[in-house]
C-alpha positions in Angstrom: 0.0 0.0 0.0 1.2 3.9 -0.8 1.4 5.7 2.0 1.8 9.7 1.4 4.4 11.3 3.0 4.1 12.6 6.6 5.5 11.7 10.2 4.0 10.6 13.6 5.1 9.8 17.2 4.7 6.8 18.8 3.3 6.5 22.0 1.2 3.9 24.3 -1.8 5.3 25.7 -0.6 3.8 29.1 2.1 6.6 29.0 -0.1 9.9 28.6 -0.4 11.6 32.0 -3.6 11.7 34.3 -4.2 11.3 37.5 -5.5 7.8 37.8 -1.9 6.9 37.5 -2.6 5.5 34.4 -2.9 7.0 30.6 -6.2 6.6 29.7 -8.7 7.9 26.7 -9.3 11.0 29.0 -8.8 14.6 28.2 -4.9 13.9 28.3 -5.8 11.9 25.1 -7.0 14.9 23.8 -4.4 17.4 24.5 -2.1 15.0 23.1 -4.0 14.6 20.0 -3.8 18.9 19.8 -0.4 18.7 20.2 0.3 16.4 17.1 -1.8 18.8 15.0 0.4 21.6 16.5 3.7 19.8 15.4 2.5 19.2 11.8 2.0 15.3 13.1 0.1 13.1 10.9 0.1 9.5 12.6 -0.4 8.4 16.2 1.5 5.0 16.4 0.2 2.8 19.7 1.2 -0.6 21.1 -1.3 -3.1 20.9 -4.5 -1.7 22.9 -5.8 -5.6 24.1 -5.9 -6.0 27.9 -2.6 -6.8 29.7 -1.7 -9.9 31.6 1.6 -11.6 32.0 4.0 -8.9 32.7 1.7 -5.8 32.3 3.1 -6.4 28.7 0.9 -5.2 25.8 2.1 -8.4 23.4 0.9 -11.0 26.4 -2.7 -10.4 26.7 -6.1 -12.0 27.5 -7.4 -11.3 24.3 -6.5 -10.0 20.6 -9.8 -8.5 20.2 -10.3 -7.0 23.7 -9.9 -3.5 24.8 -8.3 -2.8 27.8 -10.0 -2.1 30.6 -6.9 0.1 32.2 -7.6 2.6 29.3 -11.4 3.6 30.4 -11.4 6.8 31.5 -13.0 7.3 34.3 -14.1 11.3 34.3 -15.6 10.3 31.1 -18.0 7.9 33.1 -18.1 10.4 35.7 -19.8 12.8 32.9 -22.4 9.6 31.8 -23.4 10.0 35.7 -21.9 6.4 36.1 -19.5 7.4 39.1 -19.6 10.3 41.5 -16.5 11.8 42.0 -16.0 10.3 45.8 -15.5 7.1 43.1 -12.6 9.4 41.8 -10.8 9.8 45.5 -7.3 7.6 45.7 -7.0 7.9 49.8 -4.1 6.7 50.2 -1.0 8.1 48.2 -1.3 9.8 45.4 0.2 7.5 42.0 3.7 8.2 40.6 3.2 10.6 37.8 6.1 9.4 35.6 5.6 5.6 35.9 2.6 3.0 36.2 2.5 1.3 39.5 0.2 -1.3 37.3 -0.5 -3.3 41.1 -2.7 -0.4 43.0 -3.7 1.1 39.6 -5.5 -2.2 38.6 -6.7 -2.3 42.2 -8.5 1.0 42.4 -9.6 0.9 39.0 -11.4 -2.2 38.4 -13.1 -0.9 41.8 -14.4 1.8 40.3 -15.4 0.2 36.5 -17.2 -2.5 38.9 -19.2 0.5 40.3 -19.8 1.9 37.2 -21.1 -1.4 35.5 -23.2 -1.5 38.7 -24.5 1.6 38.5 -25.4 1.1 34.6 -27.6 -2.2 34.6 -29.6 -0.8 37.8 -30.3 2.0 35.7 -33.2 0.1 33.2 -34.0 3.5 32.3 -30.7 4.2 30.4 -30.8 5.4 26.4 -27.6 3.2 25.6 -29.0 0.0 27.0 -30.5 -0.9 23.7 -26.6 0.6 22.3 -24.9 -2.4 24.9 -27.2 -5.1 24.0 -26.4 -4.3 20.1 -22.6 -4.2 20.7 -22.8 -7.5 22.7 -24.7 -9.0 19.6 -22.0 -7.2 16.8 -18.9 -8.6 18.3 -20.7 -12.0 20.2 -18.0 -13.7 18.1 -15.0 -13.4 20.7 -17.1 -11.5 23.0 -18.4 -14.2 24.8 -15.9 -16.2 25.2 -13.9 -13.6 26.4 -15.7 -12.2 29.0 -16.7 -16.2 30.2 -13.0 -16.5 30.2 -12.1 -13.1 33.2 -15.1 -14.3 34.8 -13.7 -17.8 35.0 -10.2 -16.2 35.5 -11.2 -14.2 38.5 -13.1 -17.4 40.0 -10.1 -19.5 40.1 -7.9 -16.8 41.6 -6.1 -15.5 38.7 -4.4 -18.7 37.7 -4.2 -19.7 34.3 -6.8 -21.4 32.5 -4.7 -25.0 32.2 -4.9 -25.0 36.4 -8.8 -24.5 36.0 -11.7 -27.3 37.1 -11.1 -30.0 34.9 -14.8 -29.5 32.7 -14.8 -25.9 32.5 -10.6 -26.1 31.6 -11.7 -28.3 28.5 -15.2 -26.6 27.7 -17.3 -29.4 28.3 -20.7 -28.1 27.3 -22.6 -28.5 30.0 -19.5 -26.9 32.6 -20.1 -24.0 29.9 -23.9 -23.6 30.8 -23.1 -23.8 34.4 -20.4 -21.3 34.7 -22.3 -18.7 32.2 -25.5 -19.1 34.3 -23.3 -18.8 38.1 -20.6 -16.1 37.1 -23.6 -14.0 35.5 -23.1 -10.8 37.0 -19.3 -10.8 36.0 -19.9 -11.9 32.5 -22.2 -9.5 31.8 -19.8 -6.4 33.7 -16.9 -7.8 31.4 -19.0 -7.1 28.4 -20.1 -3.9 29.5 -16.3 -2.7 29.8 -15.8 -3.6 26.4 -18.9 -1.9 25.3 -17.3 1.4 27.3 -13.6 0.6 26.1 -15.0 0.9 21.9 -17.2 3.9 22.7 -14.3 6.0 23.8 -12.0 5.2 21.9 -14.4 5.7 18.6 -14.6 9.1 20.1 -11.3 9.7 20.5 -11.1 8.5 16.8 -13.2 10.7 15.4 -11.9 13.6 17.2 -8.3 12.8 15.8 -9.5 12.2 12.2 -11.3 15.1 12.3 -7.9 16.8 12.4 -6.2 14.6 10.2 -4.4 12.8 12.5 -4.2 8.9 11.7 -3.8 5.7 14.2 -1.3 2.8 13.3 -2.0 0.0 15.9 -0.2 -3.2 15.8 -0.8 -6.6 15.6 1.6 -8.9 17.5 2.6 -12.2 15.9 1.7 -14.6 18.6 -1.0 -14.2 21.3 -0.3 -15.4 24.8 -1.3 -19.2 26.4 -3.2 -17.6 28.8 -5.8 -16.3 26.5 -9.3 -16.7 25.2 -7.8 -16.8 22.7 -6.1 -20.3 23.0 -8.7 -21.3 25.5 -11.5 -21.2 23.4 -9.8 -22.9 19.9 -7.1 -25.3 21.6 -7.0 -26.8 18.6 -5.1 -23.9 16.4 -2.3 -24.4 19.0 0.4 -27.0 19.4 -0.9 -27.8 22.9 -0.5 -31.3 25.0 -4.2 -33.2 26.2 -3.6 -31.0 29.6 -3.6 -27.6 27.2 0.2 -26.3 28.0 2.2 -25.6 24.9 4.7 -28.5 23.4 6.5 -26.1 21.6 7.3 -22.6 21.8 7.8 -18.9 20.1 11.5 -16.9 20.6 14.0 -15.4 18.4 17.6 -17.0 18.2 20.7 -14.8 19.8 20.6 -11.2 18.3 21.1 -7.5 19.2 19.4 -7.7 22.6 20.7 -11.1 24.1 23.3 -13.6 23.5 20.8 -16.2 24.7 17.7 -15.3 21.9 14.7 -13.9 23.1 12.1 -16.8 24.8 8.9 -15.3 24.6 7.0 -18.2 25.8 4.1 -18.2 23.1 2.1 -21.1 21.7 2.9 -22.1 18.2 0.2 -21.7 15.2 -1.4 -24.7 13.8 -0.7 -23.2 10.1 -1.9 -26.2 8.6 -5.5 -26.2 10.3 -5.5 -22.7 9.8 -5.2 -22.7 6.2 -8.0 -25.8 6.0 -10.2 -23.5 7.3 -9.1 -20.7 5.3 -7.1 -18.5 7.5 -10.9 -17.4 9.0 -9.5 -16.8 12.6 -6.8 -14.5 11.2 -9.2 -12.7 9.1 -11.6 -12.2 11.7 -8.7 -10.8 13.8 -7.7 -8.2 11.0 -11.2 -7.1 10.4 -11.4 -6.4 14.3 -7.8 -4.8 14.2 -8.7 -2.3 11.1 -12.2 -1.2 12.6 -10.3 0.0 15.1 -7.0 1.6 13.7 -6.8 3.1 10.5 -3.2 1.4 9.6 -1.4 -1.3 11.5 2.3 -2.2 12.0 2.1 -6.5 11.5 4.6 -7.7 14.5 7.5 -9.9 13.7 6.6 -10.1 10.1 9.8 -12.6 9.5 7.8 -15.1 11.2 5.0 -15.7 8.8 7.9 -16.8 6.5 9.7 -18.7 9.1 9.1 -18.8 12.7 11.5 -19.9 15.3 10.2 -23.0 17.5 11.5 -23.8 20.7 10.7 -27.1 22.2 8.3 -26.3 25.6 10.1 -26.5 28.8 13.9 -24.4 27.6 15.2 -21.7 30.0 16.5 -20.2 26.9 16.1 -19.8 23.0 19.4 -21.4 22.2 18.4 -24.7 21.1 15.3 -24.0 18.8 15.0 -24.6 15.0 13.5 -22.3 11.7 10.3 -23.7 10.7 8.4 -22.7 7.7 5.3 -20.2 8.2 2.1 -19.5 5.6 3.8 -17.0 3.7 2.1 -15.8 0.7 -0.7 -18.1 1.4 -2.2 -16.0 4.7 -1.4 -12.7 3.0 -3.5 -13.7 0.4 -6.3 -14.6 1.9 -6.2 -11.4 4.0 -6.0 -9.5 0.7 -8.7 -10.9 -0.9 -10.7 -10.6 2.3 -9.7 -6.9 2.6 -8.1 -5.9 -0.7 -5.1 -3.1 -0.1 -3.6 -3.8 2.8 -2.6 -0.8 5.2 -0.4 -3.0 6.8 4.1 -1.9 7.7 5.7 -5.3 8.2 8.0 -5.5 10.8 11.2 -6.2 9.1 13.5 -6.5 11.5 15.6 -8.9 13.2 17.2 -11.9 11.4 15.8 -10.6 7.9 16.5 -13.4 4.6 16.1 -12.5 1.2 13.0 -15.0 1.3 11.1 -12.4 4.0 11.6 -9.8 1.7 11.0 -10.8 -1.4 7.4 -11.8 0.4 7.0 -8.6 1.6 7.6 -6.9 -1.5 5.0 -9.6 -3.2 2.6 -7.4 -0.9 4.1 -4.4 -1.6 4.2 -4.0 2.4 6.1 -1.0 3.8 9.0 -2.2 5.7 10.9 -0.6 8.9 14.3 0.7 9.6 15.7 1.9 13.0 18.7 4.7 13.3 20.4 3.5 15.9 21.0 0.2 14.5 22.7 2.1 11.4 26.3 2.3 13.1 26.9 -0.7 15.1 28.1 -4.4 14.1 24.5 -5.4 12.7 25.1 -7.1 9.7 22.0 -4.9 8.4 23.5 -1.9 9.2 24.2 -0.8 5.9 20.2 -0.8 4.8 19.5 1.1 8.1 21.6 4.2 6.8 19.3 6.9 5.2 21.1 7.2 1.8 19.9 3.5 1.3 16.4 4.1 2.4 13.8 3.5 -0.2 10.4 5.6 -0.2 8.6 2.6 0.9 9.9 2.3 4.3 8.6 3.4 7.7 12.2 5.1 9.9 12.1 5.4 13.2 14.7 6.7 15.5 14.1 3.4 17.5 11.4 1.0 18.7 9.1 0.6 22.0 12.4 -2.1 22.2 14.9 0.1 22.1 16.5 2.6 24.0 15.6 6.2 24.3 18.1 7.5 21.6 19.6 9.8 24.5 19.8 6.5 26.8 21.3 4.5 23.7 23.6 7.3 23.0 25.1 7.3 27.0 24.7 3.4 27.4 28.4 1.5 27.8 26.0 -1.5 26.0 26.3 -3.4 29.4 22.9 -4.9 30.1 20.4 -3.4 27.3 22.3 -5.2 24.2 25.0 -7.3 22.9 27.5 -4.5 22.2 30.9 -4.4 24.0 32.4 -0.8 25.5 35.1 -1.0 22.6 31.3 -2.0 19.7 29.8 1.5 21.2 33.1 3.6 20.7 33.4 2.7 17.3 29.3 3.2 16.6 30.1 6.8 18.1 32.9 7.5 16.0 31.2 6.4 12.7 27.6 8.4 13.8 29.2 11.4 14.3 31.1 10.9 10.9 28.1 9.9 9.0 25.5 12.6 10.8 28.2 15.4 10.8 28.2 16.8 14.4 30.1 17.5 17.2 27.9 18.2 19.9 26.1 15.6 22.1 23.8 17.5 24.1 20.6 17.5 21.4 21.7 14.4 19.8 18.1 13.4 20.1 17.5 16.6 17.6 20.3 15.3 15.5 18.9 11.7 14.7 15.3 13.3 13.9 16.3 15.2 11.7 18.3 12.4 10.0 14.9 10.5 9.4 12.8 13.0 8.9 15.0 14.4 6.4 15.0 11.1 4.3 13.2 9.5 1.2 11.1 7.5 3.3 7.4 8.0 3.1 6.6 7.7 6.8 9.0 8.9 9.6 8.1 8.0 13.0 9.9 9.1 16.3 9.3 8.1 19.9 8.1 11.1 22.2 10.8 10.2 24.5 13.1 11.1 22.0 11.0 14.5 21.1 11.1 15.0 25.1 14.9 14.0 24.9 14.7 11.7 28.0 17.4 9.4 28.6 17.3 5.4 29.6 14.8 6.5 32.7 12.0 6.5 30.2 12.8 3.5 28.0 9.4 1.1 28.0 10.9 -1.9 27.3 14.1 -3.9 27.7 13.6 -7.2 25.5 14.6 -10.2 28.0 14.0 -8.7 31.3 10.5 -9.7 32.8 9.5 -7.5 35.4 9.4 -3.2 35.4 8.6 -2.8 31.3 5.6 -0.9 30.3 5.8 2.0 33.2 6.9 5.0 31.5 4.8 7.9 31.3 5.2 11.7 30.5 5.1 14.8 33.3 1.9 16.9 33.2 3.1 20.0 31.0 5.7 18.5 29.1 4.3 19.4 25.8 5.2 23.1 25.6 4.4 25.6 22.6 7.9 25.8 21.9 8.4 22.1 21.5 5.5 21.9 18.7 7.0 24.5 17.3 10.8 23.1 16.5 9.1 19.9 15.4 6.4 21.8 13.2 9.6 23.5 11.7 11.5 20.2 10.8 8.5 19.0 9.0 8.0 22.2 7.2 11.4 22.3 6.1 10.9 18.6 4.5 7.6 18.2 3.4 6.1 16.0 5.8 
């Protein structure tokens, strides 16, 4: 797909500001969205928007059609009359305003969505009633099983679904019919949150294309075990009779770890995927696109091949490639959707087979500055005087490093580099970018992508904000204390717009 020429940021809704310690779709939303339309911004690029489990991570959730419920904001429910504000009091400390403390967050907010969903079925009288019981019947298709599956969830204590009653853990009809009919209440108020989660954000939507401002979500690869997903069709997984996965997803040693990346994920049953003709996947794009208006396809290298681990490895050392459904998936997503607005994720251990696939699909791909000057044998195609026009640049990734943190970083700890791999990446960035002084070298490797032939230029807002490592929101490999960064109330000054607006004057974006 053509995309015209233009630039965004990226940034999770969980990192906007607000006082529910927490980014949400409230006003901060809003004043975010004004200050891309102040900067000349055309694209608002988000993680994935499902709700969180494993690791607070946004690519190990309950659901890939879920919203999350972390995102409600609650002064907009305050405004339906569906809290008072005494449902708005935190008594004890107040949150951390530049980090998510996701334990009391989730605490004092599911109290008050529980109050909320209370205070909306007692009300018989309410106009969107009839609106609920429509959405419920719209999106029945993973709605159901979703909400059966929290309600089921939070019955057995939060443990995953494989530790479950043995009927209910396998679906046995009947277990069904009794756990819908007992868990009633909390079926129904995990529907209603849904219904809320797809009504604000369709407002906040509308507000941004109103001023021209775009979403690009993303779609992970993989979704996690502990899922409705993989509870409610076992049989797309490579699971054992008890439901735990006999094979795993990872990556191989690279950048980040000497050890490969073992994300833990259940493998795809390609085979009875295709035999059914990819209808699972092509219900989860149709969900994805009525929702974003471009996404950014995760890992795309593994729908060529996918690396396997065998279930039960500390590491992803000892796994092997195995081949994925290729052309076959992406054409029957294209002939269920025609043009594509998908930007494959290109990077990684990147063959001439993934790309000649993506170019079959003529599928934007990615490149990252900062891995333009080290020892990645893909340097070379990350430098902007070999960037084609169809090609999204970013500074760096949700993955990566604040490009002031990657800049001051000894490569100890966040990456495979050595003290002697960053000196030398130092000495050839300031060669190739032609400056001497460090202190904006945020402002430096903007304008170096923004500047280039690539259609779509994307930059972090920590890197617009200039922050340093303290705001990175993920290190691949570490499992705890991702996900928390947000930005300080008033950050977004006049004058900042304003220096960004210029740069995208200056080169047509």
């Amino acid at each position: 797909m053509k995309f015209a020429r233009c630039s965004g940021i990226l940034l999770h809704l969980t990192s906007l500001p607000g006082r529910f310690g927490i980014g949400d779709m409230g006003p901060c939303a809003y004043e975010f969205a004004d200050f891309l339309v102040a900067a000349g911004q055309k694209l608002w690029q988000v993680l994935p928007l499902n709700p969180t489990g494993y690791g607070d991570s946004p690519y190990q959730c309950f659901s890939a059609f879920a919203g999350n419920p972390m995102l409600l904001s609650l002064e907009q429910l305050r405004k339906q009359g569906l809290l008072e504000e005494s449902d708005l009091d935190r008594t004890h400390a107040p949150f951390p305003e530049d980090s998510v403390d996701y334990g009391p967050v989730i605490e004092f907010k599911m109290a008050a969505l529980r109050r909320a969903a209370q205070v909306f079925f007692a009300d018989g009288s309410r106009s969107d009633q009839a609106a609920f019981d429509r959405f419920c019947e719209r999106v029945g298709s993973w709605l159901d099983d979703f909400a059966l599956f929290m309600a089921c969830k939070d019955a057995h204590e939060g443990r995953i679904w494989t530790s479950w009653d043995s009927p209910i853990r396998g679906r046995d009809a009947r277990a069904m019919i009794e756990w819908s009919r007992k868990l009633a209440p909390e079926v129904k108020a995990y529907k209603y949150w849904q219904f809320e989660f797809f009504q604000q954000w369709e407002r906040l939507k509308i507000y941004c294309q109103q001023r021209c401002i775009r979403f690009m979500g993303d779609i992970p690869i993989y979704v996690a075990h502990d899922s409705a997903d993989v509870w409610a069709h076992p049989d797309l997984f490579f699971l054992d009779e008890q439901g735990g996965p006999t094979v795993v997803s990872g990556v191989p040693p690279d950048y980040f770890s000497a050890t490969g990346q073992l994300w833990g994920n259940p493998i795809y049953r390609w085979d009875l995927l295709a035999a059914n003709g990819y209808q699972w996947w092509i219900e989860r794009f149709r969900a994805s696109l009525a929702v974003f208006d471009m996404v950014r396809l995760d890992h795309f290298r593994g729908f060529e091949s996918y690396w396997e681990v065998p279930a039960g490895e500390t590491t992803a050392i000892h796994g092997r490639w195995v081949k994925g459904p290729g052309a076959d998936l992406l054409s029957a997503l294209r002939n269920a959707f025609g043009e594509l607005p998908i930007v494959a994720e290109n990077l990684g251990v990147i063959t001439p087979p993934v790309e000649r696939l993506r170019r079959q699909f003529g599928l934007p791909g990615m490149s990252l500055l900062q891995f333009a000057f080290g020892t990645d044998p893909q340097g070379p195609s990350f430098r902007p005087h070999n960037y084609g026009r169809d090609l999204v640049a970013y500074t760096g990734g949700h993955d990566n490093d604040t490009t002031v943190g990657w800049w001051k970083s000894s490569g100890v700890g966040d990456s495979t580099r050595t003290p002697d791999d960053v000196r030398k990446e130092h000495e050839f960035a300031r060669a190739y970018l032609n400056f001497e002084d460090d202190s904006e070298i945020n402002w430096v490797m903007m304008r170096a992508v923004l500047s280039s032939v690539a259609d779509v230029a994307i930059v972090p807002l920590q890197d617009v904000l200039g922050l340093g490592s303290e705001a990175r929101m993920n290190l691949p490999g570490k499992v705890s204390g991702n996900w928390k960064w947000r930005y300080r109330p008033g950050a977004l000054s006049g004058e900042l717009s304003a220096r960004l607006r210029s740069l995208i004057t200056l080169y047509h974006r």
